[in-house]
N, C-alpha and C positions, 0 to 999 in steps of 0.2 A: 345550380344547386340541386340535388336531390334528396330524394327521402332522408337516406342515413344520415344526412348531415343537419336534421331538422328535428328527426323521431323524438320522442320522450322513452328510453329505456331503462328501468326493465316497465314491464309493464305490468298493471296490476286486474290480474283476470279472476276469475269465477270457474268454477263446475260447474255445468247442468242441471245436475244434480241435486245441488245444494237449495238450501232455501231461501226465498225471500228476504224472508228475514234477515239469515247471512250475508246476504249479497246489501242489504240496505249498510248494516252497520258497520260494514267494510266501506262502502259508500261514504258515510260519514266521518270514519275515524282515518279514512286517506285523504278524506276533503277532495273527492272526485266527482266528478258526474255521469258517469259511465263506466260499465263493466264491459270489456269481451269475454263471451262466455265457449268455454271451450269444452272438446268431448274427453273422453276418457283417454283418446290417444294423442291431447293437446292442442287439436286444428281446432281453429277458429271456427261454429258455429250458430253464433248469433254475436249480438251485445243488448245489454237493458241499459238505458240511461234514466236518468231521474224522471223525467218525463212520462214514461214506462208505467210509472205506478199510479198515476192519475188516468192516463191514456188505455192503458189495457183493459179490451171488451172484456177480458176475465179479471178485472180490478172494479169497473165502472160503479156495479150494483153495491161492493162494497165501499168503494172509497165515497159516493153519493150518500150514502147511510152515513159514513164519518162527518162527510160535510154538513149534514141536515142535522145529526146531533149536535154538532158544535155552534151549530146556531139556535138551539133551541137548549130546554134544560133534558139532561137527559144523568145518568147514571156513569159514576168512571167504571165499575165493573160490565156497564154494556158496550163502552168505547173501549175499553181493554180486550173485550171478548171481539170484537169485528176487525179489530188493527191483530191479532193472535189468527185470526183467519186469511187473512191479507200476507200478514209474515211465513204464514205456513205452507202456502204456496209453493210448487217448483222453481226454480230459474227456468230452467223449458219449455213450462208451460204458459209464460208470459213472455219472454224474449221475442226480439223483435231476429227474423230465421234469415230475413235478407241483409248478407253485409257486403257493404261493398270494400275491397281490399285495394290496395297497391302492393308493389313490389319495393325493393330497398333502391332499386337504385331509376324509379319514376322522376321524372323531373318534377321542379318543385311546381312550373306553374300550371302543366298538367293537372297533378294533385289540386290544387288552390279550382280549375276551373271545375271537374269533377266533384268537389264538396258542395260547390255553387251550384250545379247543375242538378244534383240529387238532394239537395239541402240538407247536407250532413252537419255536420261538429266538430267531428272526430272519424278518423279512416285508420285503421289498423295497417300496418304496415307487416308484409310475410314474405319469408323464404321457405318458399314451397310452400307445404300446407301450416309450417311451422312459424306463430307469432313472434315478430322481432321487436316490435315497437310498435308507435301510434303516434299522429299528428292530431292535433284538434287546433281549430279556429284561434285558440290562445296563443299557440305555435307563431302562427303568423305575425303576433306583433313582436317578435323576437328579431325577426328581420327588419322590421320597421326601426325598432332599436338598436340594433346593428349596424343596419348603414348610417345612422346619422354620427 
């Protein structure tokens, strides 16, 4: 088996460009946890997953602030005003810049030892520099499901 016969297509990516914020409530209203974030001529360069926004050295000071208000009494217009600065953010400038990619036609258990190896999720699957699809760790129990 390989990639193509495993991918999740179409896949649901992001601009650069765009903001935090966009990329969060696309996040949530596809029920994902990850974006590949592409440039203006479509090639894969980065992805943010949920993770991302607790994670990111350019998140820490704010989302620390978030956490410390909501354990203490604090104001909703102060917790509105730090999550508005959080949202406002690039994709760019928090995206994680190293992705590792396959090809469409990688074999599956390649793929599978490479996620293991780099502790990935999710690996974007491309032809050429152009995104075709994506695998994530959920992929895998599809097979599991399958052969039995």
């Amino acid at each position: 088996m390989i990639a193509k016969d495993l991918m999740t297509t179409p896949v649901v990516t992001i601009e650069e460009n765009s903001t935090v914020e966009k990329a969060a409530r696309l996040m949530l209203d596809e029920d994902i946890s990850a974006l590949p974030v592409l440039n203006s001529s479509g090639k894969v360069v980065g992805i943010l997953t949920h993770s991302d926004f607790g994670l990111s050295p350019k998140f820490r000071p704010l989302m620390e602030n978030v956490f410390s208000m909501l354990g203490s009494t604090t104001t909703p217009r102060h917790l509105e005003e730090t999550a508005h600065k959080v949202g406002g953010k690039l994709v760019r400038d928090v995206m994680r810049r190293h992705v590792i990619t396959a090809s469409q036609d990688t074999d599956m258990e390649h793929i599978a030892q490479l996620m293991l190896r780099a502790n990935i999720h999710r690996l974007p699957i491309v032809d050429g520099d152009r995104l075709v699809g994506i695998i994530t760790r959920h992929d895998f129990l599809k097979l599991i499901v399958s052969s039995e």
